[in-house]
Wavefront OBJ file of the C-alpha trace (Angstrom):
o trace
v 6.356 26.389 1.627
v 8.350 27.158 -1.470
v 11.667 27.250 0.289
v 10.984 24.163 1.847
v 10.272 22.007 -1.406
v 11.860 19.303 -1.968
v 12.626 19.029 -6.058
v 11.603 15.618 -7.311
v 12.909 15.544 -10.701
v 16.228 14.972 -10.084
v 19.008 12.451 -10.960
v 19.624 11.025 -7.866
v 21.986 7.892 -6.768
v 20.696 5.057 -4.378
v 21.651 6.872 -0.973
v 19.651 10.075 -2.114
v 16.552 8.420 -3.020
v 16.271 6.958 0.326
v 17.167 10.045 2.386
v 14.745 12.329 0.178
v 11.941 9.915 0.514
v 12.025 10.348 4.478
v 12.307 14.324 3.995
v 9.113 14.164 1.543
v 7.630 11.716 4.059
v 8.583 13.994 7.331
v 6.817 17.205 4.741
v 3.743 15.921 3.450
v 2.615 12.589 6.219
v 0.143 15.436 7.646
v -1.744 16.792 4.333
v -1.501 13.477 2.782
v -3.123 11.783 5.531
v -6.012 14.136 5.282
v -6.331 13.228 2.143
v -6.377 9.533 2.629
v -8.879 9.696 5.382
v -11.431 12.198 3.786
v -11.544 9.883 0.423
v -11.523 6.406 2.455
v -14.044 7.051 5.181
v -16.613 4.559 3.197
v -14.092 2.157 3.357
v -13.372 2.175 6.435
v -16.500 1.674 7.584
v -16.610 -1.163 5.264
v -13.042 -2.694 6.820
v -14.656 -2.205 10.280
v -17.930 -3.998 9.230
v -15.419 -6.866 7.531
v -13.136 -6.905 10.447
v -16.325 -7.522 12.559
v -17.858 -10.505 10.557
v -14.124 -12.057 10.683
v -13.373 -11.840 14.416
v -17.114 -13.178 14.748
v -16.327 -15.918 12.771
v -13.007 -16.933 14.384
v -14.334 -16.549 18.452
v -17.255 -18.724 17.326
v -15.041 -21.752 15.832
v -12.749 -21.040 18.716
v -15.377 -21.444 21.444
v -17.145 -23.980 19.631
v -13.915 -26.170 18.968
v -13.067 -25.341 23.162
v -16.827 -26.493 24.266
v -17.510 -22.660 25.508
v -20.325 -21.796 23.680
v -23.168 -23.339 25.662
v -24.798 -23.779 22.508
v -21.466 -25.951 21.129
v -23.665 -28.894 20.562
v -25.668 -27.550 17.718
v -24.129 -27.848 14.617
v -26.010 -25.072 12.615
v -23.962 -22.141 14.680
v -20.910 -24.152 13.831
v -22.147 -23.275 10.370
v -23.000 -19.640 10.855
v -19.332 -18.925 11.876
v -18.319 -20.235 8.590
v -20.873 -17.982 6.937
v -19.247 -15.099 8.701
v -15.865 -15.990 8.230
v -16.764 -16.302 4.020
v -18.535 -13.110 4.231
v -15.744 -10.777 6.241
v -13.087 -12.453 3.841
v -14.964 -11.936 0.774
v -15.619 -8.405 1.940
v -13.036 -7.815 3.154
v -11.016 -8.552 -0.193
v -13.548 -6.447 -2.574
v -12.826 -3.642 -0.287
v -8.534 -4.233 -0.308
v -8.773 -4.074 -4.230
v -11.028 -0.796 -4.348
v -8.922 0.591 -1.751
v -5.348 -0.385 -3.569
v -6.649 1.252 -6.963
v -7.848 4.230 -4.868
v -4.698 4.883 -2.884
v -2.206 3.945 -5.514
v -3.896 6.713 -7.225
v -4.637 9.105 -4.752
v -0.611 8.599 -3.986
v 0.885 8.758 -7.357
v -1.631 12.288 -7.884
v -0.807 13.993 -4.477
v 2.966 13.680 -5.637
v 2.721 14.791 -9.409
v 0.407 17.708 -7.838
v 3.453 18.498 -5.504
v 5.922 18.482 -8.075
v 3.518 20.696 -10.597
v 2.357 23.187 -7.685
v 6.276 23.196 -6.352
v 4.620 22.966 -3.103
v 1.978 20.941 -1.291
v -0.529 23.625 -0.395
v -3.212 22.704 -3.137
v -6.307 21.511 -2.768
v -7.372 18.112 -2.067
v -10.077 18.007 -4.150
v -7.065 18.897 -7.264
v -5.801 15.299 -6.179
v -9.103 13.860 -6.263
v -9.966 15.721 -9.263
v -6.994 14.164 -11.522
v -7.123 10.721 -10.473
v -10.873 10.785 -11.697
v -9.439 11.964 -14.928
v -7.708 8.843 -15.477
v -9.913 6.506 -14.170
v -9.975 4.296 -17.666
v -5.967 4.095 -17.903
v -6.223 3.012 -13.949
v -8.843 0.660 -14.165
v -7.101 -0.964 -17.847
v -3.571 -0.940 -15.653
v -5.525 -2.667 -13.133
v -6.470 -5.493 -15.550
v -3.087 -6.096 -17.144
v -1.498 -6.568 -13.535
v -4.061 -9.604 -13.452
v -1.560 -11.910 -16.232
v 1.478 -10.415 -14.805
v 0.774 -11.551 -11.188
v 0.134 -14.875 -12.637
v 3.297 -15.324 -14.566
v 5.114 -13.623 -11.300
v 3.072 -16.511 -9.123
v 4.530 -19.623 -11.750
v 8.085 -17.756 -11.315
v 8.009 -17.890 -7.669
v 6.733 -21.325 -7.768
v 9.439 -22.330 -9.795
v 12.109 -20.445 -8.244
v 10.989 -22.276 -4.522
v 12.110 -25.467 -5.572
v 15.544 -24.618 -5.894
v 17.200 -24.348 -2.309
v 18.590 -21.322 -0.680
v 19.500 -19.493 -3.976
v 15.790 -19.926 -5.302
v 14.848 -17.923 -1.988
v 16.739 -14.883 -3.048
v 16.147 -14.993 -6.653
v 12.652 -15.107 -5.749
v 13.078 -11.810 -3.419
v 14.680 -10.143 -6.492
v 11.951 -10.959 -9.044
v 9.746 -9.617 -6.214
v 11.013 -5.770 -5.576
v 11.962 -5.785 -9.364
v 8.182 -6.360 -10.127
v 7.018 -4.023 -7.401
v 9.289 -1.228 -8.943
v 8.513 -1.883 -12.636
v 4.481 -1.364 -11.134
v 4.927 1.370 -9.173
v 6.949 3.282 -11.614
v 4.812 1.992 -14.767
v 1.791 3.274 -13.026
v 3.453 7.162 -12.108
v 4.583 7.258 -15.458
v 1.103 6.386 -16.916
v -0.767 9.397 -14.851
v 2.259 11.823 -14.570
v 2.604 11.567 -18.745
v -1.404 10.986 -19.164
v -0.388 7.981 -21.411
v -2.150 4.358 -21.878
v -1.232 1.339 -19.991
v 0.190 -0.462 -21.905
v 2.375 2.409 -23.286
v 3.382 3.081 -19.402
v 3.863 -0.544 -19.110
v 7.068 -0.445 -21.638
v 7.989 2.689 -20.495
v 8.561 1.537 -16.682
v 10.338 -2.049 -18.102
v 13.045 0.669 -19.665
v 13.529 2.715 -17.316
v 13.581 -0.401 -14.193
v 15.389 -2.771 -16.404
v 18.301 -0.148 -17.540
v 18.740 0.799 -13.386
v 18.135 -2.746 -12.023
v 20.103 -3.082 -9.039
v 19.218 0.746 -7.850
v 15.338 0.437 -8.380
v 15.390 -3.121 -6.421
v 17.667 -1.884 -3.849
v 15.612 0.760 -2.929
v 11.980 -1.467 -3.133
v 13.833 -3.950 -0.601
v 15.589 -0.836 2.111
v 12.063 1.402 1.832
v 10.188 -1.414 1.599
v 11.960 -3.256 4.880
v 12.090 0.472 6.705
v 8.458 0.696 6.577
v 7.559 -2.689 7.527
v 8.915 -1.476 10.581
v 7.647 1.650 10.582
v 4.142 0.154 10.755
v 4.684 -2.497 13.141
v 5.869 -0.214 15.230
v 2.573 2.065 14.714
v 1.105 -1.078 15.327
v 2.957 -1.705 19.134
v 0.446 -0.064 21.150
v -3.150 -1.636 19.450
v -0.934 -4.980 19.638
v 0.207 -4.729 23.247
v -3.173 -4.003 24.048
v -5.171 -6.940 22.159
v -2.097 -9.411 23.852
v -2.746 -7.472 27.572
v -6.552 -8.227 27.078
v -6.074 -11.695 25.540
v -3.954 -12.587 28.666
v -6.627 -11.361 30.845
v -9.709 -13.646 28.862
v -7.157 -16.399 29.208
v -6.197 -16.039 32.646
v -9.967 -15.605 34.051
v -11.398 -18.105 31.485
v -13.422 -15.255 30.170
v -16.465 -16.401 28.246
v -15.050 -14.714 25.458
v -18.027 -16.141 22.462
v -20.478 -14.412 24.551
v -18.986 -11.503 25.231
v -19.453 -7.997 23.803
v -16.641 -6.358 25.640
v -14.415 -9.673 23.663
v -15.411 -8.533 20.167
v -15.376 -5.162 19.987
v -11.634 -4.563 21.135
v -10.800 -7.614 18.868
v -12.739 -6.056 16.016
v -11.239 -2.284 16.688
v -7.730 -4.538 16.735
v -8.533 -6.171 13.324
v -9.809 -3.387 11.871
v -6.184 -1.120 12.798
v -4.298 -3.737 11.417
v -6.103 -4.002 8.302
v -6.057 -0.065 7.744
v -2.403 0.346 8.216
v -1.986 -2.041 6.078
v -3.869 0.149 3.536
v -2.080 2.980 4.149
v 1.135 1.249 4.010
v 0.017 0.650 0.647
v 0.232 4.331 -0.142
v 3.504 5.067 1.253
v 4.890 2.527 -0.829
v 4.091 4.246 -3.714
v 6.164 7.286 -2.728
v 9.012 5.127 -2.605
v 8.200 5.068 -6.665
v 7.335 8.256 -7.223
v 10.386 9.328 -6.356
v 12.319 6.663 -8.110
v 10.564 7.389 -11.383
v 11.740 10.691 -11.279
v 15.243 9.941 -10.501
v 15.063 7.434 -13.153
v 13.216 9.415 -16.040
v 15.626 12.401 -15.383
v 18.641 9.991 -15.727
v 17.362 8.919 -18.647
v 15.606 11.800 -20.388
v 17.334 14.848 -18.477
v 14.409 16.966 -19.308
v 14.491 19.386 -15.881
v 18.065 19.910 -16.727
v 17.251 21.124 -19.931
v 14.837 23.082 -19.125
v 16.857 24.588 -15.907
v 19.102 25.569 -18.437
v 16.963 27.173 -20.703
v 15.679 28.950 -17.981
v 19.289 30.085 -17.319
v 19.845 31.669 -21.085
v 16.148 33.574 -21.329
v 17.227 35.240 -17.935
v 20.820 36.530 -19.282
l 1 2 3 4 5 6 7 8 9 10 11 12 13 14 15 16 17 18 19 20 21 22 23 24 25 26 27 28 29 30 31 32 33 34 35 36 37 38 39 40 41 42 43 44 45 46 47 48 49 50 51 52 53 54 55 56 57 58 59 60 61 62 63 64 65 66 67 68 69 70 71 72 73 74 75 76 77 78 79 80 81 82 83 84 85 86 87 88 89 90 91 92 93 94 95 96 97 98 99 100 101 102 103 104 105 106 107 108 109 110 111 112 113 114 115 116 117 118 119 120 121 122 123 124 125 126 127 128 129 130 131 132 133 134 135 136 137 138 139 140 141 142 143 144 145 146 147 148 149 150 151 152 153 154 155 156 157 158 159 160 161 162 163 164 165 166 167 168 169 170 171 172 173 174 175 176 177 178 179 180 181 182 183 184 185 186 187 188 189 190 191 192 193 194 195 196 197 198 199 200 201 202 203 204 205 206 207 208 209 210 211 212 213 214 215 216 217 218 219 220 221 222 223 224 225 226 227 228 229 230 231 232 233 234 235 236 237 238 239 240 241 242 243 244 245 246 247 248 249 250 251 252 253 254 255 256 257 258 259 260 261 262 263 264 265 266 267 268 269 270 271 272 273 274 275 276 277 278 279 280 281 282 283 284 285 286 287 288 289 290 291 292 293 294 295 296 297 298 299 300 301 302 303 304 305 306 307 308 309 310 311 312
């Protein structure tokens, strides 16, 4: 596997980020993926339990609101579709949360163990093993992105009332934030540093390469939308096939159990790709913190160059 690693610290320009993104993707989807599922089994469970409670909810208003639950005339079912609806989204939410501080770490650590290892034959319990080891920097981060989502929400809310340049302004603020995170947060477990230290060292290094670490938030970030709605094609084509067919033969879809399992398996794919898509996000800033802290700090070169003079 050595001669196939890819080296991450490296100054790289805008086109080379992108293309050596795909190559790490293309190398590591497999063992990364069997990393994600073997630490997020509980929560899947959980999103299929939540996914559940929601399409529950939503059949029962539906039918209810149609007159095709014979029992449409009592308002205390009305009620328990609520109930469920609360309960899936409030579960639901808990669990997106856990999940997003548990993959953005599980992410950012499967990378930094690739670059230390120079390969991506390690263990997954290593990647496990030094996320734990952070835990109180992660869970800190995790509280400072609660003001800075709030002062990103008033911007946005500002920028939307000016017309057509407020729109794009707003998408800019957007991938800049999402690239000052991302890279804030590698920097904070790849350095074993505080928050709020990583914080100012992500604002540098973003803010000094603006344009690049945006541009590549918005191409990645578009490419992989894509990327998952078109892993999402087939579950789609076959919730729309089956909703055509409760449509066509005025199915009694609140009563049925056929109806609500493949509408709960449907939710329940949706909502994990989603989660995943979460994690491949962050490679898009692991490998733009690299490019950026060698830029700025040119410490592999350095040390490549060392290297060079204790072997002559």
């Amino acid at each position: 596997m050595k001669d196939n690693y890819i080296p991450l610290r490296v100054n790289r320009d805008f086109g080379e980020i992108i293309s050596v993104y795909f190559d790490f993707f293309k190398q590591n989807i497999k063992n990364f993926t069997n990393v994600f599922i073997s630490y997020n089994g509980l929560f899947m469970i959980g999103l299929l339990i939540a996914s559940y409670l929601l399409v529950s909810g939503v059949i029962g208003l539906i039918a209810f609101e149609t007159n095709n639950n014979s029992f449409s005339d009592s308002m205390g079912f009305e009620d328990n579709y609520y109930i469920y609806l609360v309960i899936g989204s409030g579960l639901f939410f808990i669990i997106f949360i856990l999940v997003a501080i548990l993959n953005y770490s599980l992410s950012t650590s499967y990378m930094i163990k690739y670059e230390e290892k120079k390969n991506n034959m390690f263990n997954k319990k290593e990647v496990w093993a030094f996320a734990k080891s952070q835990l109180g920097n992660i869970v800190l981060f995790i509280l400072l992105l609660i003001p800075i989502y709030l002062a990103f929400m008033i911007v946005a809310i500002m920028m939307a009332i000016i017309p057509i340049l407020g729109m794009f302004a707003q998408y800019i603020v957007q991938f800049f934030v999402a690239a000052w995170i991302g890279v804030s947060f590698f920097d904070m477990l790849n350095k074993q540093k505080g928050a709020i230290d990583a914080f100012g060292e992500g604002w540098r290094l973003v803010t000094k390469n603006f344009w690049k670490s945006v541009g590549v938030n918005f191409i990645l970030g578009l490419l992989l939308g894509l990327l998952l709605m078109l892993t999402l094609m087939v579950p789609g084509i076959i919730l729309g096939i089956y909703t055509f067919h409760v449509v066509e033969n005025d199915v009694d879809f609140a009563n049925s159990i056929v109806t609500t399992v493949v509408y709960t398996i449907g939710t329940c794919c949706i909502l994990i790709t989603a989660v995943y898509g979460q994690c491949l996000s962050q490679f898009v800033n692991g490998i733009l913190y690299y490019a950026l802290h060698e830029k700025t700090y040119n410490e592999h070169t350095r040390a490549t160059i060392e290297q060079i003079g204790l072997n002559d």
